[in-house]
PAKOLVEX-5434 format. One line per field, with one value per residue (C-alpha): x, y, z; residue number from 0; residue in three letters; chain. Coordinates in pm, 1 decimal, always signed. Layout:
X <- c(X;...)
Y <- c(Y;...)
Z <- c(Z;...)
resi <- c(NUM;...)
resn <- c(ala;...)
chain <- c(A;...)
END
This chain:
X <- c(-957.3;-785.0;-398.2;-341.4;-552.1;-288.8;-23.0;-116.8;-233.7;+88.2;+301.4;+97.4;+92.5;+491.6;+534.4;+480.5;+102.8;+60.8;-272.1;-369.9;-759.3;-707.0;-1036.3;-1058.2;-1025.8;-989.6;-895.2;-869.1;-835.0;-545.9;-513.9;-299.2;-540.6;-524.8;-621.8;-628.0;-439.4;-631.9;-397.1;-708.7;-542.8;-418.6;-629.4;-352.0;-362.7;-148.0;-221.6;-125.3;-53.7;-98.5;+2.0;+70.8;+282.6;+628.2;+776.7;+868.4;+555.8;+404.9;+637.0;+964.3;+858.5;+633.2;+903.6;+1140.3;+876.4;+807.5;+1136.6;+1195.5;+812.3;+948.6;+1295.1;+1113.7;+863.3;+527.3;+343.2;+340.2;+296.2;+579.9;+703.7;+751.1;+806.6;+870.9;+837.2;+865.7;+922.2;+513.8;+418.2;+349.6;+414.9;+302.7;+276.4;+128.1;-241.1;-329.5;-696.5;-1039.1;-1026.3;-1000.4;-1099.0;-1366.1;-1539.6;-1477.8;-1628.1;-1926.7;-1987.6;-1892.9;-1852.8;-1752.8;-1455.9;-1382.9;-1152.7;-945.8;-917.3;-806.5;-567.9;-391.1;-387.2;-240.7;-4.2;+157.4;+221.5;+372.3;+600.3;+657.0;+728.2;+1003.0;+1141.8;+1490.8;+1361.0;+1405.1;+1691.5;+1638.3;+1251.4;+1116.3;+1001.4;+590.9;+684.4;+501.9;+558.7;+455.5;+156.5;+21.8;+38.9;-146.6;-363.9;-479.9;-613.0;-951.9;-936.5;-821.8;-1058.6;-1396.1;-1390.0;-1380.8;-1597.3;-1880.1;-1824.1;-1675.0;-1391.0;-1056.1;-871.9;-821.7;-566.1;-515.2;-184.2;+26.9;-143.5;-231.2;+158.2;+192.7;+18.5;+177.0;+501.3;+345.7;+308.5;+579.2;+789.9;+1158.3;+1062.2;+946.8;+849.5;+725.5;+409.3;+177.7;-10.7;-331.3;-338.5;-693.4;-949.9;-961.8;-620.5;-571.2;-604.7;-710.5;-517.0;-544.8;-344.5;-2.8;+121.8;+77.2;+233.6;+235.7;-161.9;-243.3;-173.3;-56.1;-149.6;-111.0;+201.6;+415.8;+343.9;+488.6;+728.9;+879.2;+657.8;+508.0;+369.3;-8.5;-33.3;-120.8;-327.6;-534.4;-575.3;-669.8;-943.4;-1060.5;-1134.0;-1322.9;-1481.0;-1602.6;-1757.3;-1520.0;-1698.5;-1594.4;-1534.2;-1255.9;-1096.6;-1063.6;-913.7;-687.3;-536.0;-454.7;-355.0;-98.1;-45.9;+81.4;+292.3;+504.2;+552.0;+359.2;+243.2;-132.1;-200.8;+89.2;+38.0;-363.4;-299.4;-89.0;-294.1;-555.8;-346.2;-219.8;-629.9;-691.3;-408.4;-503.8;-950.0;-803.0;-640.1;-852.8;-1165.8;-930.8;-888.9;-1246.6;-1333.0;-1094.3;-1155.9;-1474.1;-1414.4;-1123.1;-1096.6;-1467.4;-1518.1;-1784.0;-1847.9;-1583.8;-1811.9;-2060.2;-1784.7;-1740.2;-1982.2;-1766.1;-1432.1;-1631.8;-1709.1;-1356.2;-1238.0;-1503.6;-1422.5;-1023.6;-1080.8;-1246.5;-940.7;-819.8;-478.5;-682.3;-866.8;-779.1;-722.9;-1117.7;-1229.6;-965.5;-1184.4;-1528.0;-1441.1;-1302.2;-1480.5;-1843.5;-2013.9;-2095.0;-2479.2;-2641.5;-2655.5;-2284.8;-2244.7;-2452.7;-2256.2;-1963.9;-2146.7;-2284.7;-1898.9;-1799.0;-1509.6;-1514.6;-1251.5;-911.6;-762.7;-904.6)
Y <- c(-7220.1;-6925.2;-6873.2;-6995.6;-7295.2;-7401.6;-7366.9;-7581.2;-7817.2;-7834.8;-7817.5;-8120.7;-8328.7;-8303.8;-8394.8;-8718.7;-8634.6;-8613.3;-8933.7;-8770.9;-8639.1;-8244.7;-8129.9;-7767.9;-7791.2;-7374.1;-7060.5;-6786.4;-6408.7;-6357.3;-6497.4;-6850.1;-7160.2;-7489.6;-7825.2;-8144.7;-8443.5;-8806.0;-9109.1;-9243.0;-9631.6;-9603.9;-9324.4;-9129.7;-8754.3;-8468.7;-8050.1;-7849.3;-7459.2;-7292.4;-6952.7;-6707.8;-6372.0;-6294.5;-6640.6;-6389.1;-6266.3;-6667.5;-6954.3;-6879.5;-6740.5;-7057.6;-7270.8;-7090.6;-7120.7;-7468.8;-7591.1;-7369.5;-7501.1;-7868.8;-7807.8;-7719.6;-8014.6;-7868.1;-7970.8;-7771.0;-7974.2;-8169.6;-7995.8;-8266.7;-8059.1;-7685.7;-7495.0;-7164.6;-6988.3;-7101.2;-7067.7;-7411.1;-7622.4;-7988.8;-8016.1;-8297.0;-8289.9;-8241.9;-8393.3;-8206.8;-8204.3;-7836.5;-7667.5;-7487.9;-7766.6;-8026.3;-7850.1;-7761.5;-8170.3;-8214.7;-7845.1;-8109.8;-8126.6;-7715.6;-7713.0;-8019.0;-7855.7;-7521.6;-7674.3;-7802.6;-7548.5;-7328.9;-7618.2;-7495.6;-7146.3;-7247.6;-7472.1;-7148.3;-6947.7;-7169.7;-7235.6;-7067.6;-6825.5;-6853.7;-6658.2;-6407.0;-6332.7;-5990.6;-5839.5;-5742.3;-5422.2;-5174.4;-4878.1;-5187.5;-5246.2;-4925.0;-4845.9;-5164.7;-5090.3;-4763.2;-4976.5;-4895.5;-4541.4;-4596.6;-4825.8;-4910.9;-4562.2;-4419.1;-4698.6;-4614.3;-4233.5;-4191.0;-3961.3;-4003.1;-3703.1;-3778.4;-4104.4;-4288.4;-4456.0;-4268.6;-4341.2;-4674.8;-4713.8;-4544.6;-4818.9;-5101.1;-4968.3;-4918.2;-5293.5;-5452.8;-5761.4;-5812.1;-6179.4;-6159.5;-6569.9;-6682.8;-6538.2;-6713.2;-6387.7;-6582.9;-6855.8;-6946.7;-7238.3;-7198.3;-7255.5;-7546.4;-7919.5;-8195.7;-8487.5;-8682.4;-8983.2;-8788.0;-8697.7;-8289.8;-8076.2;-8230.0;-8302.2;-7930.5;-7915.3;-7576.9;-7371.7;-7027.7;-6925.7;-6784.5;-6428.4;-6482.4;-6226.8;-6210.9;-6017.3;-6055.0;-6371.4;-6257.8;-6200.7;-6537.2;-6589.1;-6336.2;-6477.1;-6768.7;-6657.6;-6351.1;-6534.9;-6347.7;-6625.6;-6828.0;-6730.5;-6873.1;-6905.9;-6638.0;-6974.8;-7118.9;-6729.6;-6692.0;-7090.6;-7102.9;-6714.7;-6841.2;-7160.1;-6943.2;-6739.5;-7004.0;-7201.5;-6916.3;-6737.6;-6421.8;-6149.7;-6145.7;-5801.0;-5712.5;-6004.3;-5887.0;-5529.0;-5654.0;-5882.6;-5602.5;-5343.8;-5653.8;-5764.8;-5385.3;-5350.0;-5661.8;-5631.4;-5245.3;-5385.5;-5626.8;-5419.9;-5233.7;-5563.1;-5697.8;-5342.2;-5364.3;-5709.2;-5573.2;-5256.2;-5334.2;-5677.1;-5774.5;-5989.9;-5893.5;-6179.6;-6061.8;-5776.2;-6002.1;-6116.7;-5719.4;-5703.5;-5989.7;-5805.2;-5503.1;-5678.5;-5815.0;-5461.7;-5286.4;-5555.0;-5497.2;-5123.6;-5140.7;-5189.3;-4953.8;-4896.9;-4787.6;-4520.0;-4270.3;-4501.9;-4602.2;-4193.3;-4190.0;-4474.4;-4320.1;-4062.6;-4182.3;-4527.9;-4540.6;-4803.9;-5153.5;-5035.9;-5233.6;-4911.9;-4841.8;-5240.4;-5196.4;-4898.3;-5191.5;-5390.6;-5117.5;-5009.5;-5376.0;-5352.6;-4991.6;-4822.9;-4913.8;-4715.1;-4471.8)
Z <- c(-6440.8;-6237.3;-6260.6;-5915.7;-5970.9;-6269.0;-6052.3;-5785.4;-6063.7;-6170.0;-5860.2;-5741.7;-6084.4;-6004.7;-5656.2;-5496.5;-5446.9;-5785.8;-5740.0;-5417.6;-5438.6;-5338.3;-5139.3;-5008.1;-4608.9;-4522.1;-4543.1;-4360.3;-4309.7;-4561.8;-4890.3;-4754.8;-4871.0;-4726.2;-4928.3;-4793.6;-5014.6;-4984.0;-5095.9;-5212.8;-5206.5;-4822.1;-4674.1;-4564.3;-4564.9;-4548.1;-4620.4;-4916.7;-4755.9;-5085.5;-4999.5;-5331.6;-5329.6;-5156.0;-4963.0;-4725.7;-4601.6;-4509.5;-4589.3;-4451.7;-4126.6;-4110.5;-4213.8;-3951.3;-3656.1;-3729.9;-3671.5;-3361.8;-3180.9;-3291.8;-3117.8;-2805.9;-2785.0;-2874.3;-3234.3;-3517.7;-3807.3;-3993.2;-4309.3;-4611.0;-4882.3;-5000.9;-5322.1;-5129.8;-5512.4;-5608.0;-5289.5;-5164.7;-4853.6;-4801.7;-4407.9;-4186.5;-4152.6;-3757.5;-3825.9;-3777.4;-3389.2;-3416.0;-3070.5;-3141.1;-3360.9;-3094.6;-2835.3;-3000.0;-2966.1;-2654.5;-2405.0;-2136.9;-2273.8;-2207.8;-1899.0;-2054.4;-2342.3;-2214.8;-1945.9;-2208.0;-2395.7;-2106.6;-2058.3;-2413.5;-2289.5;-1983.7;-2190.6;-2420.1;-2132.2;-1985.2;-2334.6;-2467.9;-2667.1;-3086.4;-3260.3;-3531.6;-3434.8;-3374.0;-3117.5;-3061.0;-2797.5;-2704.9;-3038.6;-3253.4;-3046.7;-3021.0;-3409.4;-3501.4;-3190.6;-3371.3;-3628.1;-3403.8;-3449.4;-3868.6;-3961.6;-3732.0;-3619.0;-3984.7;-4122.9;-3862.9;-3941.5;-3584.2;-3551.5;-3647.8;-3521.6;-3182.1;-3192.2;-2848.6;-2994.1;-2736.3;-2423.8;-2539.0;-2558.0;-2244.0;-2057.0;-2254.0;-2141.5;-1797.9;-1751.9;-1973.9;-1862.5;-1917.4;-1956.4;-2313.6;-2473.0;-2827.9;-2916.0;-3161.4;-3169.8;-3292.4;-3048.7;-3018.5;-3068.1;-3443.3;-3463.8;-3176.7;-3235.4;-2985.1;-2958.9;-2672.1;-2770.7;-2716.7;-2385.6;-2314.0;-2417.3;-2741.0;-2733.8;-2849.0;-3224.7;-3326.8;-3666.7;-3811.8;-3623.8;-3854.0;-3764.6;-3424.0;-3246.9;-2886.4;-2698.6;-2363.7;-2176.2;-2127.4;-2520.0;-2601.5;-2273.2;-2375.4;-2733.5;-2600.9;-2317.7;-2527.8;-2846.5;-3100.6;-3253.6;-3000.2;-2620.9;-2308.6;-2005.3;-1727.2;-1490.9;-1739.0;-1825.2;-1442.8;-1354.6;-1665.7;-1563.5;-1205.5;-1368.6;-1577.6;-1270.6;-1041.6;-1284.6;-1408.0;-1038.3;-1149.4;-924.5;-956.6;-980.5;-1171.7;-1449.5;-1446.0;-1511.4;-1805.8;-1943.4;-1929.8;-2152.9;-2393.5;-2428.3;-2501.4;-2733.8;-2880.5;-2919.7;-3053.3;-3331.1;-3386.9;-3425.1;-3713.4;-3845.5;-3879.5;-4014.8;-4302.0;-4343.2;-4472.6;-4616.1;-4763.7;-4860.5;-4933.7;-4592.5;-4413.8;-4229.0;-3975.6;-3935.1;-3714.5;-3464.7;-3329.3;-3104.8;-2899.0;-2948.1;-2836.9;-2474.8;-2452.3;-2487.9;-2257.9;-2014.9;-2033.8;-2011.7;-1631.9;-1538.5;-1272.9;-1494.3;-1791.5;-1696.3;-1899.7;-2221.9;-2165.9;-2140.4;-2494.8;-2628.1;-2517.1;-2744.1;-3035.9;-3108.7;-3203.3;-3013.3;-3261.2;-3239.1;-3526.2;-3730.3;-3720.3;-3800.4;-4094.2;-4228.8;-4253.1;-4428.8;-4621.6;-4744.9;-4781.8;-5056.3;-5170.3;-4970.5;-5111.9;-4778.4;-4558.4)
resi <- c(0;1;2;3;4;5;6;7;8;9;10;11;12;13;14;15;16;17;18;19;20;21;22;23;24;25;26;27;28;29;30;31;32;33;34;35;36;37;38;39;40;41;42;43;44;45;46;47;48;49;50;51;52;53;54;55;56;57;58;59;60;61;62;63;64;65;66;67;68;69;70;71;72;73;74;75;76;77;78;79;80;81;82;83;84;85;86;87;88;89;90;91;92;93;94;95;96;97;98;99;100;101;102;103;104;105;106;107;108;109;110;111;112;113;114;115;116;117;118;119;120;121;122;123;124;125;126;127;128;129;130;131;132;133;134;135;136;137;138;139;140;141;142;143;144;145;146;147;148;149;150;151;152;153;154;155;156;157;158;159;160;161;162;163;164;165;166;167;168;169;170;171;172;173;174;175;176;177;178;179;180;181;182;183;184;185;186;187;188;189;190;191;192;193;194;195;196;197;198;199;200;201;202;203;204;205;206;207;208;209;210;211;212;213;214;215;216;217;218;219;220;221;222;223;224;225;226;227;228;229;230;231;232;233;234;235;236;237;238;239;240;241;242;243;244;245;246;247;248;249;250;251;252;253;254;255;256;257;258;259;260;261;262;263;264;265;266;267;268;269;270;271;272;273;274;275;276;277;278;279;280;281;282;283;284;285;286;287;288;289;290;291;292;293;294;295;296;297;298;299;300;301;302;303;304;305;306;307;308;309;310;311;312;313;314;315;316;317;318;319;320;321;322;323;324;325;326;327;328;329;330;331;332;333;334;335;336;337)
resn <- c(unk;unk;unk;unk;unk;unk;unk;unk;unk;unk;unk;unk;unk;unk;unk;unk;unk;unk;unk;unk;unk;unk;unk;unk;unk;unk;unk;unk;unk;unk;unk;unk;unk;unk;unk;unk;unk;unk;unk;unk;unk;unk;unk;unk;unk;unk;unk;unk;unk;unk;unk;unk;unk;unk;unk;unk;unk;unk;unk;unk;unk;unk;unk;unk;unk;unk;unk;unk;unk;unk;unk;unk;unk;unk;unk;unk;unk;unk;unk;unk;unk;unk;unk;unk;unk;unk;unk;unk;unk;unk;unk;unk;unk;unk;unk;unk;unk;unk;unk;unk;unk;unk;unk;unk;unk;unk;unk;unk;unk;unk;unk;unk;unk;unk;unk;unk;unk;unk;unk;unk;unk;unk;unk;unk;unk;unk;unk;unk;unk;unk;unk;unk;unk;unk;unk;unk;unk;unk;unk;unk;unk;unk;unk;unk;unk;unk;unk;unk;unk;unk;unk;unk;unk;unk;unk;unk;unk;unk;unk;unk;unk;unk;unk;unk;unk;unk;unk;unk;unk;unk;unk;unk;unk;unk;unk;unk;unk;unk;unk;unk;unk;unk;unk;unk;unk;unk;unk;unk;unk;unk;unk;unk;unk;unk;unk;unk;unk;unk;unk;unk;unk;unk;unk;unk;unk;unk;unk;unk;unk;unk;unk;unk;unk;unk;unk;unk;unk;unk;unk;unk;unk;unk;unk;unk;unk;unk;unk;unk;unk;unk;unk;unk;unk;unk;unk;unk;unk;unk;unk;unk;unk;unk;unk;unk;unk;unk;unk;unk;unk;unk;unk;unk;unk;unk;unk;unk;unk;unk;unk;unk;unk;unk;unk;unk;unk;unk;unk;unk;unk;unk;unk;unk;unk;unk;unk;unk;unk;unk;unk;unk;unk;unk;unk;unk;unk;unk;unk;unk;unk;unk;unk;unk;unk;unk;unk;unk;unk;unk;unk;unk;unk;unk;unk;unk;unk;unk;unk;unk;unk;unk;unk;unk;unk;unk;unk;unk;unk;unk;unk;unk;unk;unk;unk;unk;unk;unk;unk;unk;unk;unk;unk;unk;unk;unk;unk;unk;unk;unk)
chain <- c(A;A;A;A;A;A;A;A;A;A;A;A;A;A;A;A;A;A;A;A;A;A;A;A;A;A;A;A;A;A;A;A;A;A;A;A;A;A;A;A;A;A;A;A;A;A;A;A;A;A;A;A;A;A;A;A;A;A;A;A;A;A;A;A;A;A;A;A;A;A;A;A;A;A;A;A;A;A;A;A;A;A;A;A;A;A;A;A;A;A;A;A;A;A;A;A;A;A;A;A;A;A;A;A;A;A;A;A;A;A;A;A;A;A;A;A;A;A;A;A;A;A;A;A;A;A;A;A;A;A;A;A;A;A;A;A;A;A;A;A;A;A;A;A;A;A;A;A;A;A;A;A;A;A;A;A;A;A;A;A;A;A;A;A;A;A;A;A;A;A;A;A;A;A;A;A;A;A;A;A;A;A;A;A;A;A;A;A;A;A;A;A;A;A;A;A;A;A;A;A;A;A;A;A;A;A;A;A;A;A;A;A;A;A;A;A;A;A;A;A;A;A;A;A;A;A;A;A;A;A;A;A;A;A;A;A;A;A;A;A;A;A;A;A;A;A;A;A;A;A;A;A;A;A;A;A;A;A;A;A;A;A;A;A;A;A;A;A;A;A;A;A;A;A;A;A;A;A;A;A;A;A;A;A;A;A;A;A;A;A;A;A;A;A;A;A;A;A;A;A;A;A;A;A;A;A;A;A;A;A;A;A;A;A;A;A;A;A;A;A;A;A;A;A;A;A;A;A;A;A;A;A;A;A;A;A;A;A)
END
């Protein structure tokens, strides 16, 4: 038995979930662990976030965002208990009607879904805005943005000496709004739940928020309609950006030129991301969703405003050819840092 697993043991055999059965239900790309507790007389459920190292880096911010997407109406899960010093939160349990699971059983269900979810960011957008966050701006941006150039350039044994992180600021700063909302920052159908039975916007469930800054209002659009994980038809990207559009009194072409630069700040960093994942951290699993975030970003590069940070990216990144993809996998967990 591992040291974290004796902790948990013991956390648990403390609290009021002590008789609870504790099955594994995720995890996901950092070391935070979810376990689902079974009152195995009633059937009731709720989620042990078991979440090790500083409280500062998961729990807090969680515990801060929580209460703030509550306040405004929306559904994060219900905090029950803390032990922020171990590392533990007991939260509600938002069922399995994850997005992305419950559309692979039914794809009717795709607008509905994404409406809704759309629905949430509109809330978001007209929402008073949480004290004491961050903000995601454009200097931010462009440094995790080069994330590209650091890590799936230099993993494919591209070049790194030719960074894009000023222009790539230039453009983000270009098309920035002065109305800056909530961002989730990984608002997508991993992390959505379906729940019909409440009235929007409290039908989306919401999960792995606490890294959320202000930042701008197309960030979390494009999380949503550029998923990495899963393909969203071109049909539902286009209705649900109008939808967005017309409920927030954008300006079409300006709101589409941003959400170009945030979707190519944003498949950028994520590239970097999926790259270390492997390299780094011994994931490389993550490698085979970069030929996706690839097309997101080729596709958010044609745009007219981006001209010269696509001839940048020519340049610098290596295309995800299945020889460059293999030299990922092939350095999986032996580069401590490039």
């Amino acid at each position: 038995m591992d040291d974290r697993t004796q902790v948990r043991k013991q956390y648990l055999a403390a609290s009021p979930w002590a008789h609870h059965r504790c099955d594994f239900l995720a995890g996901d790309a950092s070391n935070r662990k979810y376990w689902r507790l079974n009152d195995k007389k009633t059937g009731g459920t709720v989620v042990l976030m078991d979440a090790p190292g500083d409280p500062n880096d998961a729990l807090l911010p969680f515990v801060d965002r929580t209460n703030y997407l509550e306040q405004i109406g929306l559904a994060p899960p219900k905090i029950f208990a803390q032990n922020t010093g171990d590392g533990f939160l007991v939260i509600e349990d938002l069922g399995d009607r994850i997005f992305a699971r419950f559309l692979e059983t039914d794809p009717t269900a795709e607008t509905a879904l994404y409406t809704a979810a759309v629905d949430v960011l509109i809330h978001l957008y007209h929402a008073p805005r949480p004290a004491g966050v961050g903000t995601y701006d454009p200097e931010l941006m462009a440094d995790l943005g080069d994330l590209a150039r650091s890590w799936y350039s230099f993993g494919c044994d591209g070049p790194t000496d030719q960074p894009f992180k000023a222009e790539l600021e230039s453009v983000l700063s270009g098309t920035w709004s002065e109305k800056m909302v909530f961002v989730q920052r990984d608002y997508h159908a991993e992390n959505l739940l379906w729940n019909p039975d409440e009235k929007a916007p409290k039908n989306v469930g919401l999960l792995d928020y606490q890294d959320g800054l202000l930042g701008h209002p197309a960030y979390d659009l494009v999380s949503l309609l550029e998923d990495a994980r899963r393909d969203v038809s071109p049909t539902i990207k286009e209705t649900m950006l109008d939808h967005y559009i017309s409920k927030t009194d954008q300006d079409p072409a300006t709101f589409k030129a941003a959400f170009a630069s945030q979707g190519a700040q944003r498949n950028l960093r994520i590239l970097g991301v999926f790259a270390r994942l492997s390299m780094h951290y011994g994931k490389p699993h993550y490698v085979d969703l970069i030929p996706r975030v690839w097309d997101h970003l080729q596709n958010d590069l044609s745009h007219p405003s981006l001209t010269k940070l696509r001839k940048i990216c020519d340049d610098t990144l290596p295309p995800p050819t299945p020889k460059n993809l293999q030299k990922l996998r092939d350095k999986c967990a032996t580069i401590p840092h490039p």
